[in-house]
Legacy VTK file of the C-alpha trace (Angstrom):
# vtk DataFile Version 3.0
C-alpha trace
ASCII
DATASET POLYDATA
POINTS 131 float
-128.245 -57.857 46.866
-127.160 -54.928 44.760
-128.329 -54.601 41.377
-125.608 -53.342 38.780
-127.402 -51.646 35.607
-125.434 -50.565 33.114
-125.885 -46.670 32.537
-127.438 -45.882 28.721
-124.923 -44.288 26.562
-125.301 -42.863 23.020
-122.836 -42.322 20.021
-122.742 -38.766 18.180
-124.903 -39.497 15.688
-127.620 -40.662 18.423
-127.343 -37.040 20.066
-127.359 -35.183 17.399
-130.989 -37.060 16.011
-132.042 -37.215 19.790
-131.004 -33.581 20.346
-131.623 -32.131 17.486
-127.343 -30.597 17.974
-125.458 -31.126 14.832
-122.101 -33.437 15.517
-119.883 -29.799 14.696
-121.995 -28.261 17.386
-121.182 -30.778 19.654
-117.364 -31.301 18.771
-117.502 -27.510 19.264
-118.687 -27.005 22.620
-116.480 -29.785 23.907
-113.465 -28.161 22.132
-114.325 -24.469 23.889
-115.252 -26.040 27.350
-119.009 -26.018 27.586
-119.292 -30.029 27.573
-116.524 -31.269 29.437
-114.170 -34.111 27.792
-116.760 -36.675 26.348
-115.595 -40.195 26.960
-114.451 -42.444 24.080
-114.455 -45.467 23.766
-110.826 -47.817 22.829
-111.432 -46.508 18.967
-111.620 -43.309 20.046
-115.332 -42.787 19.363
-117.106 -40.497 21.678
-119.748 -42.218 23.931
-122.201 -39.747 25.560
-124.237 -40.289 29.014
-127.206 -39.147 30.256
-125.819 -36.821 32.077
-124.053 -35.120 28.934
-127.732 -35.067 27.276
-128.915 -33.119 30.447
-126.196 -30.735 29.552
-126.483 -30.552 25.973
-130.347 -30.089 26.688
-129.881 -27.202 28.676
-126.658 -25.535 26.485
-129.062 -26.247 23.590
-132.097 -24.433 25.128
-129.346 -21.250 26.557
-128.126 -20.878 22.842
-131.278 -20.810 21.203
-133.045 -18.569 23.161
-130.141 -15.903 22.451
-127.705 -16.393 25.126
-123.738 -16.162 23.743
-121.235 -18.146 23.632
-119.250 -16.110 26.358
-122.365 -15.938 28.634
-122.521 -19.357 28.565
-118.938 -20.367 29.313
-119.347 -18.308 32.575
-122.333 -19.932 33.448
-120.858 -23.201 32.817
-117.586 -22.571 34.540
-119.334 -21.050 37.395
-121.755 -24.033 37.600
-118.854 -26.311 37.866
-117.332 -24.620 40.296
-119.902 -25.687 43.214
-123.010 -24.189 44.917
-120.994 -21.235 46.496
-121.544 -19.875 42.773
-125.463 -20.132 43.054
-126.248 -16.557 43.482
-124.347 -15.506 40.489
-125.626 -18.168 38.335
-128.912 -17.280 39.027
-128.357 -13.505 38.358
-127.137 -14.640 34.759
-130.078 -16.696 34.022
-132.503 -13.761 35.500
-130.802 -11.203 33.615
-131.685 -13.988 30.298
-135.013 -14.413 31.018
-135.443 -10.505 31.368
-133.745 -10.391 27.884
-135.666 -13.070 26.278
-138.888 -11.453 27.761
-137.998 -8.063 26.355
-137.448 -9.963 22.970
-140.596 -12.360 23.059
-142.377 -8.699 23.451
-140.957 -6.967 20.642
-141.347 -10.189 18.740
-145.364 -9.881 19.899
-145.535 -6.205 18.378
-144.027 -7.067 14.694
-146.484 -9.825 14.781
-149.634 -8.030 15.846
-148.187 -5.306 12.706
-147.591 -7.852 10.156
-151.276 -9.704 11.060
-152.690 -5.835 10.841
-151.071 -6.093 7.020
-152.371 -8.881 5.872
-156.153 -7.880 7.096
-155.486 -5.073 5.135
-154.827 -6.890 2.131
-157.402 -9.513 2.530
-159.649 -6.504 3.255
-158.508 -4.784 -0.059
-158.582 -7.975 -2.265
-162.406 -8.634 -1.602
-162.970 -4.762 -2.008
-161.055 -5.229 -5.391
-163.023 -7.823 -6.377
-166.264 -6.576 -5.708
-165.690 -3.723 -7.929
LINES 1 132
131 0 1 2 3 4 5 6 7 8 9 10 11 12 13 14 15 16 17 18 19 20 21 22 23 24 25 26 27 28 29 30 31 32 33 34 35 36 37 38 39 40 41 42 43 44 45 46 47 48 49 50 51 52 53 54 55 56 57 58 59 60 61 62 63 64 65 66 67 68 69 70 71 72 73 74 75 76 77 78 79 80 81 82 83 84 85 86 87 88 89 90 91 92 93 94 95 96 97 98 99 100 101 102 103 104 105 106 107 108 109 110 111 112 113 114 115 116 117 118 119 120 121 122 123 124 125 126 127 128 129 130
């Protein structure tokens, strides 16, 4: 016998507490394509699936970590397409990570100067005082 479970949903304000994606952000990517048409329910609420968290998750994690809009809407649109697009999806998200790696590194170096700073001034504050 086959057992019929009913698949989790969640309303926008669920995502956006879950996700941590304001309700704009998510009318917004559905508007310009990244999430495709979010089901509603007969009031015209929209009712999200697990599947659209998995998505959100990722768009969520592509944005933050500096990836635009436009890149994004390739890599969605290519993604859809079907696994004949695999090779160029994973260029995009290699040439990302090289990206966010250059920027985590640069990021490194403005933190190892302002820690150097604040030594300094720690330094010169119990100099000061010992005067």
């Amino acid at each position: 016998m086959e057992s019929i479970t009913a698949e989790k949903t969640y309303t926008i304000q669920e995502v956006e507490k879950e996700m941590g994606v304001s309700q704009h952000t998510l009318r917004y990517y559905e508007k310009i394509g990244l999430l495709h048409r979010i089901q509603r329910r007969a009031n015209g609420r929209r009712v999200y699936s697990e599947e659209d968290l998995g998505w959100i998750y990722w768009l969520k994690l592509l944005r933050e970590s500096g990836m635009s809009i436009q890149r994004m809407k390739r890599y969605v649109e290519i993604t859809r397409a079907g696994d004949h697009t695999l090779e160029e999806r994973c260029a995009i998200l290699k040439e990302h990570r090289d990206h966010l790696h250059e920027t985590i590194q640069r990021l490194q170096g403005y933190l190892e100067r302002l820690n150097q700073k604040v030594e300094f001034y720690q330094g010169y504050q119990t100099y000061a005082k010992g005067r």
